[in-house]
VEXZA-159959 format. One record per residue: x, y, z of N, C-alpha, C in turn. Coordinates in steps of 0.02 Angstrom, whole numbers, plus 50000, padded with zeros to 5 digits. Example, Ala and Ser with C-alpha at 12.3 -4.5 7.8 and 13.67 -1.06 7.14 Angstrom:
% VEXZA-159959
> 50660 49716 50390 50615 49775 50390 50660 49835 50390 $
> 50642 49888 50354 50684 49947 50357 50645 50002 50394 $
% end
This chain:
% VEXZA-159959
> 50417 50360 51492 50474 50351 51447 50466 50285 51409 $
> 50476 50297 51344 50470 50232 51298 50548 50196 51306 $
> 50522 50112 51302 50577 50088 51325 50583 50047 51218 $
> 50650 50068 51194 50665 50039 51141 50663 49943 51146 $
> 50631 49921 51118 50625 49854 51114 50703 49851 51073 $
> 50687 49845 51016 50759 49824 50970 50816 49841 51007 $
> 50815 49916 51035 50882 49909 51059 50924 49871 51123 $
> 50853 49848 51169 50867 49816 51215 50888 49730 51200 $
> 50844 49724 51153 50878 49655 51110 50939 49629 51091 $
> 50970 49701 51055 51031 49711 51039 51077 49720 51094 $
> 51072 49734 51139 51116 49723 51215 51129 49676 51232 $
> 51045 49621 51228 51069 49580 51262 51095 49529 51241 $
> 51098 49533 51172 51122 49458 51107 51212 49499 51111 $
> 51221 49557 51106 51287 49571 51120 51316 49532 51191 $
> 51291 49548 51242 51297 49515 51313 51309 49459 51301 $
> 51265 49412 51272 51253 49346 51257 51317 49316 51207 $
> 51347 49354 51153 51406 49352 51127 51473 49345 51160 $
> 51454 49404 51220 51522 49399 51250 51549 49346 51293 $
> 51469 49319 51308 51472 49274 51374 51509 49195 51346 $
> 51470 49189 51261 51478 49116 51243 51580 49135 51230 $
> 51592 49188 51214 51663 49186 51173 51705 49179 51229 $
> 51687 49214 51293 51748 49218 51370 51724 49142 51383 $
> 51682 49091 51373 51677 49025 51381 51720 48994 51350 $
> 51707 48991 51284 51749 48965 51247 51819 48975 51233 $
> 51854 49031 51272 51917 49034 51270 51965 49020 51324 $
> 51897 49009 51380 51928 48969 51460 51933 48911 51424 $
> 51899 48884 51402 51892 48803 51400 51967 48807 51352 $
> 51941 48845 51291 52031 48807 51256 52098 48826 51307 $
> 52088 48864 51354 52155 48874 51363 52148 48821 51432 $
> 52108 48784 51441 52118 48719 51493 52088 48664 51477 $
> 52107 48642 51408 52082 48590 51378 52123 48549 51368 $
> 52116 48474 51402 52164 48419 51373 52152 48401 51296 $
> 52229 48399 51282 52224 48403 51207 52278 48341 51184 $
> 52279 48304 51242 52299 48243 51208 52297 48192 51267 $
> 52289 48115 51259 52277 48080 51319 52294 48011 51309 $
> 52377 47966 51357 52342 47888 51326 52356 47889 51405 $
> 52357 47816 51421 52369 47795 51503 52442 47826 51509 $
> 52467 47855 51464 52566 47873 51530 52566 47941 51521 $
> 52526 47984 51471 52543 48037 51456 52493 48093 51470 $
> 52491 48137 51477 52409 48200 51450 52443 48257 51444 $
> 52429 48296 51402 52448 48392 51374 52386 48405 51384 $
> 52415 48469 51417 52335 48500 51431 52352 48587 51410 $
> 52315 48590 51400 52340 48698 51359 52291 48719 51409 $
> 52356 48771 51447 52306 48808 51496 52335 48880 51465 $
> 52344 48891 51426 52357 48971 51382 52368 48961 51328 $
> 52366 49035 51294 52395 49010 51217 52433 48987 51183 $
> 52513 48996 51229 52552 48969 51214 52598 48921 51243 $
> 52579 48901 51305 52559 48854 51349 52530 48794 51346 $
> 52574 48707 51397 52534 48668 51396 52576 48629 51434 $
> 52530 48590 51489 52538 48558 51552 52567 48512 51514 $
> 52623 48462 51544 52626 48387 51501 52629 48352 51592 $
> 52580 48284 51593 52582 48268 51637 52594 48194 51644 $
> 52642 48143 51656 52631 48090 51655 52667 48045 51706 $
> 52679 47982 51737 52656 47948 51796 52717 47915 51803 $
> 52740 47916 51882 52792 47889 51924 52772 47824 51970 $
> 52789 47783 51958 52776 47716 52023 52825 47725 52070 $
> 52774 47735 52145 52829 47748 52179 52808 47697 52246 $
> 52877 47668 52302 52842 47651 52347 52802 47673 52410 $
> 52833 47716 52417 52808 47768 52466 52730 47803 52464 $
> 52713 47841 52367 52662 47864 52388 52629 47852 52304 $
> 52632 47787 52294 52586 47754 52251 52628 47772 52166 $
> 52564 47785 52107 52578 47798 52049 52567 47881 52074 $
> 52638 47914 52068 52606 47982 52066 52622 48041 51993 $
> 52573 48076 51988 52552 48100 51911 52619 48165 51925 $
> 52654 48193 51866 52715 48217 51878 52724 48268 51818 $
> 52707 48333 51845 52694 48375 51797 52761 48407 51758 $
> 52768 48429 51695 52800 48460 51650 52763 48532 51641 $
> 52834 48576 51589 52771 48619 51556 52807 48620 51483 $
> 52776 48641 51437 52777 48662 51359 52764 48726 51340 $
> 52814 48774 51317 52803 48850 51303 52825 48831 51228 $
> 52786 48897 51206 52801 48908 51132 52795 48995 51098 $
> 52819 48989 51058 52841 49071 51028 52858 49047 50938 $
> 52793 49073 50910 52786 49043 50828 52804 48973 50827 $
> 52837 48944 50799 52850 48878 50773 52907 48862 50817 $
> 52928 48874 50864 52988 48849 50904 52962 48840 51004 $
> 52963 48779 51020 52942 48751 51089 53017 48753 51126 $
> 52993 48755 51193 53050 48750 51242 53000 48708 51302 $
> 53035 48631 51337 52996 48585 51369 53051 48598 51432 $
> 52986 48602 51497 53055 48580 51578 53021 48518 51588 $
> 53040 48494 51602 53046 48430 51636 53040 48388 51569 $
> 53065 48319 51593 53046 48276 51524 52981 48221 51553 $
> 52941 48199 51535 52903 48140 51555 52945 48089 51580 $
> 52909 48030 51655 52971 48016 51667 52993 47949 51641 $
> 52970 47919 51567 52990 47852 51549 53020 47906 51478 $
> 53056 47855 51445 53055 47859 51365 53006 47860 51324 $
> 52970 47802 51342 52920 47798 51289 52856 47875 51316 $
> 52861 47877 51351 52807 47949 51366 52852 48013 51322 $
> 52924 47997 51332 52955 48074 51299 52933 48061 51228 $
> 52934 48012 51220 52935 47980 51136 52854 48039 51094 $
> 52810 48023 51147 52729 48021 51111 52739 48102 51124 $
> 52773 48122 51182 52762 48190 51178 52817 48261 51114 $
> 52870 48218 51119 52909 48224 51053 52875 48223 51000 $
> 52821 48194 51001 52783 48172 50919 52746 48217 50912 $
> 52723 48231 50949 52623 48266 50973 52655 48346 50939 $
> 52721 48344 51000 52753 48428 50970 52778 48419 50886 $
> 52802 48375 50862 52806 48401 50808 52755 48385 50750 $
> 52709 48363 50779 52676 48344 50733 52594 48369 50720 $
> 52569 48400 50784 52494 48411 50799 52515 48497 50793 $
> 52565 48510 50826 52587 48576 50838 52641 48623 50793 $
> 52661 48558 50749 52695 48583 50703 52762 48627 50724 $
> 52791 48607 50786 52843 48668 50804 52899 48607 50798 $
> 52967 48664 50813 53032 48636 50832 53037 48650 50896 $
> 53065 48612 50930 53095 48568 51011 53155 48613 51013 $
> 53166 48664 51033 53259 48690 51058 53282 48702 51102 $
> 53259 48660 51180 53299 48613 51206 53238 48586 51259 $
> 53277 48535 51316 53233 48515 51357 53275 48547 51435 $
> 53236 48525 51494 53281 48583 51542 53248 48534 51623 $
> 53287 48503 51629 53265 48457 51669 53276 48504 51738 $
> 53229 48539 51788 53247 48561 51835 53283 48553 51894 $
> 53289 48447 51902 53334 48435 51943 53337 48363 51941 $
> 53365 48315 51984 53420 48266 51946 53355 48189 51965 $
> 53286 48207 51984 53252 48128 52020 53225 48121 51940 $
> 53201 48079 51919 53185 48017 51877 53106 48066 51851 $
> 53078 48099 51888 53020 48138 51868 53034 48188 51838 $
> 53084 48212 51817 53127 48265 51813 53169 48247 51740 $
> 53195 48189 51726 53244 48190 51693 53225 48111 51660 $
> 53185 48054 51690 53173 47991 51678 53170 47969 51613 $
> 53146 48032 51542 53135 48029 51482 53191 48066 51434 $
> 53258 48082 51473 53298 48097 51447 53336 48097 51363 $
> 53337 48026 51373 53377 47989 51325 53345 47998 51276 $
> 53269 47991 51273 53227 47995 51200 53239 48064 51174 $
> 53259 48113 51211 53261 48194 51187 53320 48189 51136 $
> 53410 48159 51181 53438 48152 51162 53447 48114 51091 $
> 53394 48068 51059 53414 48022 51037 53360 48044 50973 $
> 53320 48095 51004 53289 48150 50924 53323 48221 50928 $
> 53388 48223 50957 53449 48281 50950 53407 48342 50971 $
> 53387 48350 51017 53363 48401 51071 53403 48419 51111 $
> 53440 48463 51105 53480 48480 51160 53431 48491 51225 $
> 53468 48468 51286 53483 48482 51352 53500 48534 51389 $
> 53491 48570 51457 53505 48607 51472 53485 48593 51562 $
> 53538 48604 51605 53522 48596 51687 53553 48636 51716 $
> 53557 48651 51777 53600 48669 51819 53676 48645 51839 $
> 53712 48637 51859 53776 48611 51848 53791 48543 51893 $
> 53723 48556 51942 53741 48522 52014 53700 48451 52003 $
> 53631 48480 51965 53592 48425 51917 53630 48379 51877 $
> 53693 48414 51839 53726 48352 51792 53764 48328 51835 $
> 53811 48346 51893 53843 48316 51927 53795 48255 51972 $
> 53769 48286 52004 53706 48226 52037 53697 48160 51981 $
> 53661 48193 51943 53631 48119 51862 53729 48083 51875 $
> 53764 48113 51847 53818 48065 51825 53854 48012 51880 $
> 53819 48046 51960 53858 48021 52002 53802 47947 52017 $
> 53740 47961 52004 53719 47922 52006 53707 47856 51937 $
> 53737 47876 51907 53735 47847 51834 53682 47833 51799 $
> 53656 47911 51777 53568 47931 51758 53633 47963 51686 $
> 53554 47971 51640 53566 47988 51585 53582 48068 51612 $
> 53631 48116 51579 53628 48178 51596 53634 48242 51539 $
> 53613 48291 51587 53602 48339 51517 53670 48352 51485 $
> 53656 48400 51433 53716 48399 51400 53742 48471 51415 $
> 53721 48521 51438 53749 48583 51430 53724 48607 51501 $
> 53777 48646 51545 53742 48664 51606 53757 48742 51599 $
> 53709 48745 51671 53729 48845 51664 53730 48828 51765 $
> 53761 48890 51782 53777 48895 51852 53727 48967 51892 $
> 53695 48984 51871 53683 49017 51899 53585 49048 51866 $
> 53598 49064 51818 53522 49055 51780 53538 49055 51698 $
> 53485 49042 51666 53485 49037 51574 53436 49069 51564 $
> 53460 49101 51508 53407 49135 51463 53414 49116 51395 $
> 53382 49082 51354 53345 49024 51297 53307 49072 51269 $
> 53340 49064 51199 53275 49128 51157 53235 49074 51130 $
> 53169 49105 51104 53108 49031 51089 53081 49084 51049 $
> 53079 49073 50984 53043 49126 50917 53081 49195 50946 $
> 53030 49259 50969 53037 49318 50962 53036 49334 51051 $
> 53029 49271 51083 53047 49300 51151 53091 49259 51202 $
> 53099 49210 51236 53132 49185 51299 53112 49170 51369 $
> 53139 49120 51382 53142 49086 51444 53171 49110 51482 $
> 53168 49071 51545 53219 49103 51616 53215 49002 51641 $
> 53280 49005 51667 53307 48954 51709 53327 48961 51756 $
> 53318 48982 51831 53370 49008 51859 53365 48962 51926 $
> 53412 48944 51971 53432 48926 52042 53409 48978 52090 $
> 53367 48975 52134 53360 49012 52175 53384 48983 52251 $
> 53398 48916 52263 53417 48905 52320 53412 48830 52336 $
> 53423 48794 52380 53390 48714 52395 53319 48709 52444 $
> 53315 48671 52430 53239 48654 52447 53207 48575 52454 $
> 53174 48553 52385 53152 48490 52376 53226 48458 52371 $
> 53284 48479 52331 53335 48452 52341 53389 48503 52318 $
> 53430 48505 52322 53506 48547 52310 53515 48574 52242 $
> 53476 48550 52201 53504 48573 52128 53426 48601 52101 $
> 53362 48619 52139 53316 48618 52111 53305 48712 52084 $
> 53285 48709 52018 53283 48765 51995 53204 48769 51956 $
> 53172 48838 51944 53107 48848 51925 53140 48854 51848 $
> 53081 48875 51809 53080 48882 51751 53037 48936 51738 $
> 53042 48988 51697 52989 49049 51653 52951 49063 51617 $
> 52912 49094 51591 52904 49110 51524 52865 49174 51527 $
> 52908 49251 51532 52873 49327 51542 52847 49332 51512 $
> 52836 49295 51443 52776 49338 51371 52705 49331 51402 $
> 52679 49275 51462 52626 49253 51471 52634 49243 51554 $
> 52687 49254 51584 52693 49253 51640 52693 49202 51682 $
> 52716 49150 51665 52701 49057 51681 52760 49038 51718 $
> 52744 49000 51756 52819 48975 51814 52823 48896 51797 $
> 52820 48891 51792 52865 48811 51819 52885 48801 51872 $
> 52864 48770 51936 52902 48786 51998 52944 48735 52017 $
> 52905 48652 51971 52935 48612 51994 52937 48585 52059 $
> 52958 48537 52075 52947 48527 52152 52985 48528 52214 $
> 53002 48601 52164 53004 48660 52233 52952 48669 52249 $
> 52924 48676 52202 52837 48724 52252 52781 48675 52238 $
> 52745 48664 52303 52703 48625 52333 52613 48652 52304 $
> 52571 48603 52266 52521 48612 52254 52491 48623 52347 $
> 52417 48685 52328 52392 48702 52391 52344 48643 52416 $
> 52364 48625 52472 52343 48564 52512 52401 48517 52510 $
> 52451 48502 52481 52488 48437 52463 52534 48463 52553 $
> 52583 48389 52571 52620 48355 52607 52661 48381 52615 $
> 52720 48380 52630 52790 48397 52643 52811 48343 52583 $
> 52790 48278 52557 52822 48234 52519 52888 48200 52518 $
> 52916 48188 52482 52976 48137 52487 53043 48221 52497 $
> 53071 48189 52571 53101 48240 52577 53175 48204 52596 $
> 53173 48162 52560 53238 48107 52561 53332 48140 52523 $
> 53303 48192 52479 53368 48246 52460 53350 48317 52488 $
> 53299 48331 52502 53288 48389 52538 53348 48447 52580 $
> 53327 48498 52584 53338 48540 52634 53283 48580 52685 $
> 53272 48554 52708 53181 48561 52735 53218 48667 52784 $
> 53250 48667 52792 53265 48714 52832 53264 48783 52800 $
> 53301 48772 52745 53294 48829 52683 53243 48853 52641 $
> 53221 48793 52627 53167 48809 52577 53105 48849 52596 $
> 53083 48865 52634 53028 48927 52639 53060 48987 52615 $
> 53139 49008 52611 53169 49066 52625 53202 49046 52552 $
> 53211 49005 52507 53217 49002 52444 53165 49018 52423 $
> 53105 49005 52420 53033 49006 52378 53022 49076 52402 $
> 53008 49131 52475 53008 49188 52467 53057 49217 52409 $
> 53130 49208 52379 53153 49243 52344 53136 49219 52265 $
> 53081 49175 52269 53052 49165 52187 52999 49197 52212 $
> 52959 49216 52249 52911 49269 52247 52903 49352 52235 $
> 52982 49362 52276 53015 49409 52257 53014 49441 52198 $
> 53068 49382 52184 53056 49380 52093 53025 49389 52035 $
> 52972 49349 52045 52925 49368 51991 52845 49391 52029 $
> 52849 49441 52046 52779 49456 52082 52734 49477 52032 $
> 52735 49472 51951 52667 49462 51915 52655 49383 51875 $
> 52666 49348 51885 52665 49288 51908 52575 49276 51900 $
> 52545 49234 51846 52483 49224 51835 52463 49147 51850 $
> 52508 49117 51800 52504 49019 51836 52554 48990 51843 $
> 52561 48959 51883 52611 48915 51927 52591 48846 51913 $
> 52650 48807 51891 52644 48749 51881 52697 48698 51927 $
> 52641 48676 51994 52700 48625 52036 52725 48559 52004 $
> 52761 48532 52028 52806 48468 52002 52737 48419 52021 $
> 52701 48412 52048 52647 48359 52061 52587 48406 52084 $
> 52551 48388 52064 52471 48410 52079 52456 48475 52031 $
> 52389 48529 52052 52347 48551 52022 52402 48632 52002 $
> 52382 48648 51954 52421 48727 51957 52364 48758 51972 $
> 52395 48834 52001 52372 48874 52029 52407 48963 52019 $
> 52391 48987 52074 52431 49054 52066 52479 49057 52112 $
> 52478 49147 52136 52535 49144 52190 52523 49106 52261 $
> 52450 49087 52268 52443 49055 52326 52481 48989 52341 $
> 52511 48967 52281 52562 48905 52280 52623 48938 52315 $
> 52650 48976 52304 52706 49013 52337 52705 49006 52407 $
> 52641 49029 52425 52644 49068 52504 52618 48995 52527 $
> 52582 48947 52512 52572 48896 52534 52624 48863 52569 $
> 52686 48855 52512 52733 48805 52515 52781 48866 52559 $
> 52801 48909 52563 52829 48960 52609 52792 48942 52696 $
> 52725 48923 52692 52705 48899 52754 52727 48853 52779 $
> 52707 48789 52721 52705 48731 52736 52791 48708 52780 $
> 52847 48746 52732 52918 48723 52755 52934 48776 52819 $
> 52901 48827 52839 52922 48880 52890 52937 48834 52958 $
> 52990 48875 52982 53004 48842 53033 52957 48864 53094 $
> 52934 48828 53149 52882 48843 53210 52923 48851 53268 $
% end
């Protein structure tokens, strides 16, 4: 049997096509795409992007304190805020300016300084706010900047042609802590409720250490097609973040 030269050529430069293009589209969708010492965005999807920037703490050093950034055409929706001003400031800029979108709102998942620390700069480029109810009560009792609009139970935020999810599923890292969505691409926000795989028990100083395995089963529940998970500190991952942190808090 004659073996076609040309056509075997042609297989393999097709092969060779496919291989460089599935390269090149991992890399953009986990490419840092912006970087100074307080801040980094990193796009781990298309419409997607990590915002990550840094807490001094005494307990367990400078620790790096993740956000996320969804988008739908020209309109962004941010959870968490970076936790200084001047970090909300550069990331406020980057979005309207590299990315060309509008900001319509920010959604602080719960009331610690990693969470909410960059508040005021949102406020002060007229970004509406958005928390849980127990989150604004917490911020005000402690006399933290606080959001402006709460919901009690979950939100749904339209963003271009599709929407968010906000919702409370239970206490855990602390009493008011809620995940964040995005079904067009399937992205969580877990926040720190949910524990990067390998990480600590961590600062469990507002905690409910008793509940929280049996809160985080009912966000698994929840969204069981669930592709990346983004914890409040450390690496994202998938559902193995779930069942991790479902271990890690189980009672023995």
């Amino acid at each position: 049997m004659k073996i076609n030269f040309h056509f075997i050529l042609t297989i393999l430069v097709l092969f060779t096509s496919i291989s460089v293009f599935a390269q090149k589209t991992e890399v953009s969708e986990n490419k840092i795409v912006y970087k100074t010492d307080d801040l980094m965005i990193t796009q781990i999807s298309a419409n997607a992007f990590e915002h990550t920037s840094y807490l001094q703490t005494n307990d367990f050093g400078k620790v790096p304190c993740n956000g996320l950034i969804v988008r739908d055409g020209k309109q962004t929706i941010i959870f968490d805020t970076p936790t200084t001003n001047e970090g909300a400031e550069k990331l406020i800029k980057w979005i309207k300016e590299k990315l060309n979108c509008k900001i319509n709102a920010i959604i602080p998942t719960h009331f610690h300084d990693d969470c909410l620390g960059g508040l005021e700069a949102f406020h002060e480029n007229m970004i509406p706010s958005y928390a849980y109810t127990k989150t604004i009560e917490f911020a005000k009792a402690k006399n933290l900047i606080a959001p402006q609009n709460s919901f009690t139970d979950s939100l749904n935020l339209k963003i271009g042609k599709t929407y968010i999810v906000a919702k409370f599923f239970g206490e855990g890292h602390t009493k008011d802590n809620v995940i964040g969505y995005f079904p067009s691409e399937e992205i969580m926000f877990g926040g720190c409720l949910i524990k990067e795989v390998g990480a600590t028990k961590g600062y469990l100083g507002d905690a409910n250490v008793n509940v929280w395995s049996n809160t985080v089963e009912k966000v698994r529940a929840q969204y069981p097609k669930v592709k990346i998970i983004i914890p409040g500190h450390g690496e994202r991952g998938n559902k193995m973040l779930l069942d991790y942190t479902i271990n890690l808090f189980k009672k023995q």
